[in-house]
C-alpha positions in Angstrom: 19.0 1.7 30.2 18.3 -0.1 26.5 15.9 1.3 24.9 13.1 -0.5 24.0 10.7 -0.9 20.4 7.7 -2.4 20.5 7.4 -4.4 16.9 3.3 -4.9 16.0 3.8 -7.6 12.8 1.7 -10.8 12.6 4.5 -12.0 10.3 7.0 -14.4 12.0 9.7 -14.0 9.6 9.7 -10.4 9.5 9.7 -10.2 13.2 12.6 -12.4 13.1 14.2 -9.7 11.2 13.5 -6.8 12.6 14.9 -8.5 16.2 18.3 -9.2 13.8 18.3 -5.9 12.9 17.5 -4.4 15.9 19.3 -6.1 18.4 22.7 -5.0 17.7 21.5 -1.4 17.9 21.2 -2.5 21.5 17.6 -1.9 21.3 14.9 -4.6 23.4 12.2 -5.6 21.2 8.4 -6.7 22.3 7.0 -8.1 20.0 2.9 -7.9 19.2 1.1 -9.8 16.8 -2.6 -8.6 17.4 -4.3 -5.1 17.2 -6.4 -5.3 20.3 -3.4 -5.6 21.8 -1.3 -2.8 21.0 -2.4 0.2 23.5 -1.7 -2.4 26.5 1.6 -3.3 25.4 2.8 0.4 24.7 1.4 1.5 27.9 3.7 -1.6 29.6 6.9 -1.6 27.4 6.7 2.6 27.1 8.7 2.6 24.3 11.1 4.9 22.3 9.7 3.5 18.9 6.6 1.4 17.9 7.0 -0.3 14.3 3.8 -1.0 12.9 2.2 -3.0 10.3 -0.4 -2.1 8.1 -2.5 -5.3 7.6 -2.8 -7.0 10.3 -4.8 -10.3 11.1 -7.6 -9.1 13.1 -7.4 -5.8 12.6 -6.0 -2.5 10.5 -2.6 -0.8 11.8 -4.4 2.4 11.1 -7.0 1.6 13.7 -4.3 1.1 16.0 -2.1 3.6 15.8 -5.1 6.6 16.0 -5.9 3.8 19.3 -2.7 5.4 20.5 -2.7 8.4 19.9 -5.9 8.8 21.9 -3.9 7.4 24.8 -2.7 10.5 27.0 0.9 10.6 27.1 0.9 8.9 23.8 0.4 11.3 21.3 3.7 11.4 20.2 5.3 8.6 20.2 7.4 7.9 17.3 5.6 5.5 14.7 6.7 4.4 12.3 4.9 1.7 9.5 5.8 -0.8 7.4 3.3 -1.6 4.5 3.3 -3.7 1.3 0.7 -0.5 0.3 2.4 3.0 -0.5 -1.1 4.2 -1.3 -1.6 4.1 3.0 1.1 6.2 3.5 -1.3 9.8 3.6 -4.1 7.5 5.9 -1.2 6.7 8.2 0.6 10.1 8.0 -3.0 11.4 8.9 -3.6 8.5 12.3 0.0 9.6 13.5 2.6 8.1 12.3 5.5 10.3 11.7 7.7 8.0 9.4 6.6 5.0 6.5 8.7 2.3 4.6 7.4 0.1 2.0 7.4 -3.6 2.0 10.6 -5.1 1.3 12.1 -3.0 3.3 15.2 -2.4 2.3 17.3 -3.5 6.0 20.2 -0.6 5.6 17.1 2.2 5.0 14.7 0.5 8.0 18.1 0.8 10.3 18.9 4.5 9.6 15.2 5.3 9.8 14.9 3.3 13.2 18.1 5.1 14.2 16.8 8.3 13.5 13.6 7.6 15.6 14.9 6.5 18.8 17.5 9.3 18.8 
């Protein structure tokens, strides 16, 4: 069975890359673009990975991941965020996540990372 990431990014183009980067890893990607609707689509896909962005239209990543890690079963779920702001990276450690990359990502670091995680 192929496991599955769910990718939250409101960015099209960087969606587009994680799914080229991911894909071949045999890994299914669902894609989210909105905050609000995060928890629902973790709780569907029940995935091996979330990727998360930081700044996000409609909403902070932050808010969403501590979202799910209030979910039961959820608490620890391999996170891992991708932000244009390195100075986030203790606020996100501190919601849950267990792993951070800055914006670019570099693709050959996100792929060992992701690798890592779903492991």
């Amino acid at each position: 069975m192929r496991k599955t990431v769910v990718v939250v990014e409101d960015n099209s183009l960087l969606v587009k890359l994680y799914e080229a980067a991911l894909g071949p890893m045999g890994l299914r990607v669902v894609h989210v673009a909105r905050p609000d609707a995060v928890v629902g689509a973790v709780t569907q896909a029940k995935p091996s990975l979330v990727i998360m962005d930081v700044q996000l239209q409609g909403g902070s990543g932050i808010d969403a991941v501590r979202r799910i890690r209030e979910q039961q079963g959820l608490e620890s779920l391999p996170i891992l965020a991708v932000t244009a702001q390195p100075a986030a990276f203790p606020a996100l450690r501190e919601a849950g996540v267990q792993q951070c990359l800055a914006k670019p990502i570099q693709v050959d670091r996100f792929v060992n990372m992701v690798r890592s995680m779903v492991a």
